[in-house]
C-alpha positions in Angstrom: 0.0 0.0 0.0 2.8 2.4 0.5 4.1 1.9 -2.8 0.6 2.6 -4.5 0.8 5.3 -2.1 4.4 6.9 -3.2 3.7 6.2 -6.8 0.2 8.1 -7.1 1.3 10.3 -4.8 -1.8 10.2 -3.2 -1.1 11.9 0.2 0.7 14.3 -1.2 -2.4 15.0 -3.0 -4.3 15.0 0.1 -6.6 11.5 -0.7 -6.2 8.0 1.0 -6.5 4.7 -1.7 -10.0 3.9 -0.6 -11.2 7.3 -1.3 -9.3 6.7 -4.9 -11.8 3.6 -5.6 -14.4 5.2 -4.1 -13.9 7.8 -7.0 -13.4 5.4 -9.4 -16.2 3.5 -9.0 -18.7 6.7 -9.3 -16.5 7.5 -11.8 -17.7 4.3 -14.1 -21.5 4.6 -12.7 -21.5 8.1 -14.5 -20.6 6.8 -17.7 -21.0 2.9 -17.8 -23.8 4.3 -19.8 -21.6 4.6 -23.4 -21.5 0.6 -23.1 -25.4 0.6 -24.3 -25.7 4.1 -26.0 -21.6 3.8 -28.1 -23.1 0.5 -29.7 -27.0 1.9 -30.0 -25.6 4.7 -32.3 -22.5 2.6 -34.4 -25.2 -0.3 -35.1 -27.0 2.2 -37.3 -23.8 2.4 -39.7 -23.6 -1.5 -39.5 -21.2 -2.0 -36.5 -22.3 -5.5 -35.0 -23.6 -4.6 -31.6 -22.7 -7.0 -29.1 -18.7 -7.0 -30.3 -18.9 -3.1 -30.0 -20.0 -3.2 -26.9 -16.7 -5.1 -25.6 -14.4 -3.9 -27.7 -15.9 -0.2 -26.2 -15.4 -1.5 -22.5 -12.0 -3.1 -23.3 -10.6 0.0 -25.1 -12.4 2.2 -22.2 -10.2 -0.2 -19.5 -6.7 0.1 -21.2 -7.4 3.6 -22.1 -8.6 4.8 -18.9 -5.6 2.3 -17.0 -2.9 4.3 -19.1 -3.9 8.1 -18.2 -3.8 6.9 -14.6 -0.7 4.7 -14.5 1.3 7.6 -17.5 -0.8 11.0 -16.2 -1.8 10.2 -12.8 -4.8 12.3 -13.5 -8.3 11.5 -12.1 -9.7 11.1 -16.0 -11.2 8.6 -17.8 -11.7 7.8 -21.1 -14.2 6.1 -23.7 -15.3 6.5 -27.2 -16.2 9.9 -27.4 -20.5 10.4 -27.6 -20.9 13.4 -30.4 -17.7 11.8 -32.9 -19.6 8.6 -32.8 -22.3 10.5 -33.6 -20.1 12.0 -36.2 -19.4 9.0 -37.8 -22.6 7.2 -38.2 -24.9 9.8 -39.6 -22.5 12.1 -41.5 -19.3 9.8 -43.0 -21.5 6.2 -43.2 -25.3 7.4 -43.5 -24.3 10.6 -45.2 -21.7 9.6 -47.5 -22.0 6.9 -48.1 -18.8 4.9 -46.6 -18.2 1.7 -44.6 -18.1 1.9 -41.4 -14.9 0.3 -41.2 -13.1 3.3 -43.4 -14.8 5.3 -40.7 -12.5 3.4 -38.2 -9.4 4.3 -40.7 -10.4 8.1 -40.4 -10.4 7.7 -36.7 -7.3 6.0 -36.5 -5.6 8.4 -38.6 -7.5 11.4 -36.9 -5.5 10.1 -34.0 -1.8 9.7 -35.6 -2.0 13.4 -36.6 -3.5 14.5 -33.5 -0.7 12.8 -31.3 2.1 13.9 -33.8 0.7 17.3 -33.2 1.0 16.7 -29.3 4.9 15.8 -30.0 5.5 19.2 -31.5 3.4 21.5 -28.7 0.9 22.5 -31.7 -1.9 21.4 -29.4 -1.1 23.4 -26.3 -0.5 26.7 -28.3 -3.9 26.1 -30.0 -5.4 25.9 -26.6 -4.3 29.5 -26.3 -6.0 31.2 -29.1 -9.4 29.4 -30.0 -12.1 31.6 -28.6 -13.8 30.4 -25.4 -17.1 30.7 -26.3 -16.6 28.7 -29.5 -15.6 25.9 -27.5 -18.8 26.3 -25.6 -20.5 26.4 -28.4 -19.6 22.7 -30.1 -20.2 21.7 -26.9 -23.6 22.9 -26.9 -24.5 22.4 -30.7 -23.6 18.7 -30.4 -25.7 17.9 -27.4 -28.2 19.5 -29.7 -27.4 17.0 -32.2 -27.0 14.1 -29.6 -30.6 14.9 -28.3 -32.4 15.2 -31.7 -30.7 11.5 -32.8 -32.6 10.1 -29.3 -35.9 11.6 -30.3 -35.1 9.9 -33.3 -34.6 6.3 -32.5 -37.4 6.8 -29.9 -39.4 7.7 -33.2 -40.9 11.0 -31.3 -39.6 12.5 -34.2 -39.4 10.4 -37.7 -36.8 11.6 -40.7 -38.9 10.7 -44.0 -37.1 8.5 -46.4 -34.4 10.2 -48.1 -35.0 13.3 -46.4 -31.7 12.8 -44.1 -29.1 12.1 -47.8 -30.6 15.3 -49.0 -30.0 17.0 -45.5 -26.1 16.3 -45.7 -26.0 17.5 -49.2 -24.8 21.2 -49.0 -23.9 20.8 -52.8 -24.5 23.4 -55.1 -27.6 22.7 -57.2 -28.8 19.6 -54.8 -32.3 19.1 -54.1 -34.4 20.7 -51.1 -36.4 18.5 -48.8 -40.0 19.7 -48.5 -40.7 21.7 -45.5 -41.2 20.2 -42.7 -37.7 17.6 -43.3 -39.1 15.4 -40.3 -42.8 14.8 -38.4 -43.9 13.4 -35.4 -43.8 9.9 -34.9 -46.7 7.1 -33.1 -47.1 9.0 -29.9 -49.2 6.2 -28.6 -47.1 3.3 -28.7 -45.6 0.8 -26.0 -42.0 1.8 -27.2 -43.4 5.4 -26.3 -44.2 3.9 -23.2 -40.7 2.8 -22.7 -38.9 5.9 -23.9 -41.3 8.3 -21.5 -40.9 5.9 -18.7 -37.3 5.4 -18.8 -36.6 9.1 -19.0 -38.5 10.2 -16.4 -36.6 7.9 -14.3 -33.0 9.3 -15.0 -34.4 13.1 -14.7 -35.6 12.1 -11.5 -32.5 10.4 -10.2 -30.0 13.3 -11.6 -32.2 15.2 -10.0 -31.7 13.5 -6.8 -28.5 13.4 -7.2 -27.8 9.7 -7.7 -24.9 8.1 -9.1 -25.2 6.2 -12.2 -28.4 7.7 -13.2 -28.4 7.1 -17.0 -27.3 3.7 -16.6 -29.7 3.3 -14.1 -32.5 4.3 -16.4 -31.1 2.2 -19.4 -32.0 -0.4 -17.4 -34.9 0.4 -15.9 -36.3 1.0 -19.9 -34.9 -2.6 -20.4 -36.6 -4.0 -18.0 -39.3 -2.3 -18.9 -39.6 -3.5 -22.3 -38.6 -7.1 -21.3 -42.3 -6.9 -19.3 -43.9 -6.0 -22.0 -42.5 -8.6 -24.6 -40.7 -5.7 -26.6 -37.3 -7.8 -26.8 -37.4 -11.3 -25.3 -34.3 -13.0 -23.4 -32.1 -15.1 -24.8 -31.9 -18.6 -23.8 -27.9 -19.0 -24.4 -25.9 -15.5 -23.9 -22.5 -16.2 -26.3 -19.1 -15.4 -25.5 -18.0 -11.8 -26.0 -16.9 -11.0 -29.8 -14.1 -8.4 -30.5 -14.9 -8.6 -34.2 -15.0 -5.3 -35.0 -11.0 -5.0 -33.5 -8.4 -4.7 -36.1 -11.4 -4.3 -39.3 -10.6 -0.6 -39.9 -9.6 0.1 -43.7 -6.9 2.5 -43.5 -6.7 2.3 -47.4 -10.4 2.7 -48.0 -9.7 6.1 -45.8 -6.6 7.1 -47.6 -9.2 9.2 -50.2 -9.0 13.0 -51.3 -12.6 12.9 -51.2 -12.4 12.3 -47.4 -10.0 14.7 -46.1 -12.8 17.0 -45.4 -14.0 14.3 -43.0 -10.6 13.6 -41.5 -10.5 17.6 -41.1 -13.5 17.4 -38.8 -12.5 14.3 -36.8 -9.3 16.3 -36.3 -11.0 19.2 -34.8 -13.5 17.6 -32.8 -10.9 15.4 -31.6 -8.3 18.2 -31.5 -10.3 20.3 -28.5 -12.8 18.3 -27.6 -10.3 17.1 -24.7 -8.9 20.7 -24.1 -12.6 21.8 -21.9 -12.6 18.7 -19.9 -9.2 18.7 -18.9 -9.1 22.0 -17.7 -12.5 21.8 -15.9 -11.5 18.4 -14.3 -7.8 19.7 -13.1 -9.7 22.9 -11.8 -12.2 21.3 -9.9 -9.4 18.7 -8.3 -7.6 21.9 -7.5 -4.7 20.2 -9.8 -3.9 23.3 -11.5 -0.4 25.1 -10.6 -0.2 28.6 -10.7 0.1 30.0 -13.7 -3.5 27.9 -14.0 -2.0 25.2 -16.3 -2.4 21.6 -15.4 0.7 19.7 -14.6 1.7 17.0 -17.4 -0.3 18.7 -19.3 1.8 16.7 -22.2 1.1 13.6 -21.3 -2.4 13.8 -20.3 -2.6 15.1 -24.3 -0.8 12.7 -25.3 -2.3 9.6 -23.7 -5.7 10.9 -25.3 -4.6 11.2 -28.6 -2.8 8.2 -28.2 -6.6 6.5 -27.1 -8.2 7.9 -30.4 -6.0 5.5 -32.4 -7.2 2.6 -30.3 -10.6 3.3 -30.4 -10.0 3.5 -34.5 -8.1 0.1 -34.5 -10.5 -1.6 -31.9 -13.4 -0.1 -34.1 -15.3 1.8 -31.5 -14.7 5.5 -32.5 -12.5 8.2 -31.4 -11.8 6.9 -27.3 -11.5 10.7 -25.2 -11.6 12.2 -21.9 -14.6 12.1 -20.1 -16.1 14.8 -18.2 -17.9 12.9 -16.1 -15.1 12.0 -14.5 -16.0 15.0 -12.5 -18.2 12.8 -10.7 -15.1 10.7 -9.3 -13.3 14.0 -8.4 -16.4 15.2 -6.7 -15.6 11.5 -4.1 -12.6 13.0 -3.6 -10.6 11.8 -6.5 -7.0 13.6 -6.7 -5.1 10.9 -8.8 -4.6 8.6 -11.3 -5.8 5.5 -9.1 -9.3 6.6 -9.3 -8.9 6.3 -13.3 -6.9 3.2 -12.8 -10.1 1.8 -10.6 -12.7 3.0 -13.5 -10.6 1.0 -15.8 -10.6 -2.2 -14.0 -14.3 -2.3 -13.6 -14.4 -1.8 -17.8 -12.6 -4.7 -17.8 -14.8 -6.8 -15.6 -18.2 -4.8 -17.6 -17.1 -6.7 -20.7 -18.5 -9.6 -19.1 -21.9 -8.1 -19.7 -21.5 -7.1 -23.8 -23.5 -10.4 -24.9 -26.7 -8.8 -23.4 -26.2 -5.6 -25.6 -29.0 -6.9 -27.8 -31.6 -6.7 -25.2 -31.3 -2.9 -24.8 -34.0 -1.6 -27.3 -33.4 1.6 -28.8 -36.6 3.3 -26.4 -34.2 2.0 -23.7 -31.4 4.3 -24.5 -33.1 6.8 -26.4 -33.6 9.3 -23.2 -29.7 9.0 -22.4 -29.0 10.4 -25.7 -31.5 12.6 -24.8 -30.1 13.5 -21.1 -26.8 13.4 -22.4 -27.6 16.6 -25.2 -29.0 18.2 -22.3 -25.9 18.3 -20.2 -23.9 19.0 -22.8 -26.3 22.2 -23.3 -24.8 23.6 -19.7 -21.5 25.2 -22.0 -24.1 27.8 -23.7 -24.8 29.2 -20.7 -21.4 30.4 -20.5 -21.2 32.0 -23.6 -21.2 35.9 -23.2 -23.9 37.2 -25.6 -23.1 40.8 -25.1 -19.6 40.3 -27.1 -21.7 40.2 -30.6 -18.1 39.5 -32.4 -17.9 36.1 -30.7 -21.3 35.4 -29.4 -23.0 35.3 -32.8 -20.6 32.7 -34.6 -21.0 30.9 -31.8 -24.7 30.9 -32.1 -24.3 29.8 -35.8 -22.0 27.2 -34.4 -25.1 26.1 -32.0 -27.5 26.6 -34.6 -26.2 25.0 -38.1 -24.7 21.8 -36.6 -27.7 19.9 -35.7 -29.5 21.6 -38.6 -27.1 20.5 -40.5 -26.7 17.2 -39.4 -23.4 17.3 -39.7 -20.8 18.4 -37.2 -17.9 19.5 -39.2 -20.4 21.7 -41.4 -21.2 23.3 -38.0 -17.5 23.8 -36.7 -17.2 25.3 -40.2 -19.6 27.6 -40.5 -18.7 29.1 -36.8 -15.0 29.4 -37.6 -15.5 31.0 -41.1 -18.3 33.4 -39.6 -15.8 34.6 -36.3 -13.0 35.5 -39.1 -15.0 37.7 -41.2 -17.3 38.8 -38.3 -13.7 40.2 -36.8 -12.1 41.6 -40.0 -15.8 43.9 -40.9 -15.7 45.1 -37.7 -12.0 46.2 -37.3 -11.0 43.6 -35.0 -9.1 41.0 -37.2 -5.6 42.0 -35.6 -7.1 40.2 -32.5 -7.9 37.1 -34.1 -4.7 35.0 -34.4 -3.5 33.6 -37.8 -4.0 30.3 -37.2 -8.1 30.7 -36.7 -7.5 32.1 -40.3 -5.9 29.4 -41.2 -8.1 26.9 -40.2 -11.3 28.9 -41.6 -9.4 29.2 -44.9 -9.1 25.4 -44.8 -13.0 25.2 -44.2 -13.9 27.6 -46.9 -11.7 26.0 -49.4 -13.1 22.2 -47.9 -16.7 23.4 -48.7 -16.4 25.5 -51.9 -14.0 22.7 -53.7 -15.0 19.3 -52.5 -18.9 18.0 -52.3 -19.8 17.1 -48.6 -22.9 14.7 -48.3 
């Protein structure tokens, strides 16, 4: 124990080991959910369910093992819920691709994104992206997330074709008739389901309770088990790891997807930079000059992860904010990520029952999820029209668009003119122009959807 205890430094940090797996098991309760939900939204681009569902808790486990035991920083990781997202409904559904040269875009989303944590690009972008920004892909993808759940709980139904035309921004392509979705079969048993199931997790995050989305998963799987919705298997199989090592890395080595692999990049690229900070603020990690110490290898052990979520076919694998939930116990170092990764190990166990979670079952955590994920806006300063209103187009066109690089896009391209027509483009550091110039030629030059 003293040795776990020196190499943690974990009374230095002011936390005893059983407060560390104390943090580490809330830690997992708060998002053991992405074991349903990761394989509930990479099913619909032809993922096979049950093997996602291990290969997500056995890249989750070494993933989350290897920030605590390289970092020793209270942060866990798992496929990351909006570039799943990303993948199933804009490069498969919208494009066109297999899911398995999604995996390659992934993988080598995650070889650049590490290279660029070699040579300190990732720390200096940190510096200069505007804040509210940030807040606002945070925002526009739970938007996103949310609309997906009504969508599998058919609330809300996307007529046939309606979503190909959605992603087609071409010049000259068709317009869906107005309105692009309705309303689904409000009285229906999987209605039932859905409304029962979410009124359970409001209730218990409003309470308070750890686990809460999980805890509803499974309380809208029981649920539909009652009611002869799905029926229990009578032999549960071995867990499958099919999907690990099926990425096509040549299939994703195409011109035509670069603007693709741009927007895994970015997502990917600061989707870690928020949670990091927020987690190392809240464990009152951060040093004085309000940086978070190894910094670099807390970076680089996340873009590191992205590669293995790629090559175990499970998405982009990121930092969780949820996490905060473990620092919240008391969680100061890596042992309580260590702990959240040893019971992902012991969850994959439980992948063969994947297929009895109905989509009304984990509908309302997509659902939830968008809803915390809404909490950046609020943080956006609306009185700074320069930044506040490409941030709203941020917010506004990515769910619309159904596409999240079109959104990241649209809000980087409107903050660089918004600042040169109003004087202010000496502010705005060269390399936002740079990457808007990159979107602008992306959207004029190659045909996305």
């Amino acid at each position: 124990m003293e040795r776990l205890d020196r190499f943690f430094a974990i009374s230095e940090r002011g936390s005893t080991p059983g407060t560390e797996i104390r943090a580490g098991v809330a830690t997992f309760l708060t998002m053991a959910y992405i074991l349903f939900v990761n394989p509930e939204i990479l099913s619909a681009a032809g993922v096979p369910r049950a093997s996602c569902m291990a290969a997500t808790a056995l890249a989750a486990a070494l993933c989350s093992i290897a920030m605590g035991i390289v970092a020793n920083f209270p942060l866990a990781l798992a496929s990351g819920m909006g570039l799943n997202a990303f993948l199933t409904y804009t490069v498969v559904l919208g494009l066109g691709a297999s899911w398995q040269v999604g995996m390659g875009l992934v993988f080598i989303d995650g070889v650049i994104v590490l290279l660029l944590v070699f040579v300190g690009f990732r720390r200096e972008v940190m510096r200069i992206i505007p804040i509210d920004l940030k807040r606002a892909i945070g925002g526009g993808i739970g938007l996103f997330i949310a609309f997906i759940g009504l969508v599998n709980a058919r609330v809300v139904v996307v007529p046939g074709g309606t979503l190909s035309v959605l992603c087609n921004l071409s010049p000259g392509a068709p317009r869906p008739a107005l309105p692009p979705v309705t309303t689904g079969e409000l009285a229906s048993i999987g209605m039932l389901v859905t409304l029962g199931s979410l009124i359970l997790t409001v209730v218990l995050l409003a309470r308070g309770v750890k686990g809460a989305i999980s805890i509803g998963i499974a309380g809208g799987t029981i649920l539909s088990l009652l009611l002869g919705m799905v029926e229990w298997p009578s032999t549960l199989p071995h867990p499958s790891f099919e999907t690990i090592g099926a990425l096509d890395l040549r299939g994703a080595l195409s011109w035509s997807l670069v603007p693709y692999l741009v927007g895994f990049v970015i997502v990917d690229f600061f989707d870690t930079i928020g949670t990091v900070t927020a987690i190392g603020e809240q464990a009152e990690l951060l040093d004085e000059a309000h940086e978070v110490p190894r910094i670099g290898r807390i970076l680089g052990v996340d873009a590191a992860s992205a590669i293995v979520g790629g090559l175990f076919g499970v998405s982009s694998v990121t930092a969780y904010i949820e996490s905060a939930a473990g620092v919240a116990e008391g969680g100061r170092t890596g042992l309580s990520a260590v702990t959240a990764g040893v019971l992902f190990l012991l969850a994959i166990l439980l992948a063969p029952l994947a297929a009895l979670v109905p989509p009304e079952a984990t509908a309302p955590a997509l659902i939830v999820i968008g809803f915390l994920m809404m909490k950046t806006v609020t943080r956006i300063d609306f009185s700074e029209i320069t930044s506040a209103f490409p941030a709203f187009v941020v917010f506004l066109t990515l769910p619309l668009t159904y596409s999240i690089a079109h959104g990241i896009g649209f809000g980087f391209i409107t903050y660089a003119l918004t600042a040169l027509c109003t004087g202010k483009g000496r502010q705005v550091h060269p390399l936002l122009y740079l990457v808007s110039a990159i979107f602008l030629l992306t959207f004029l030059l190659v045909p996305l959807g």
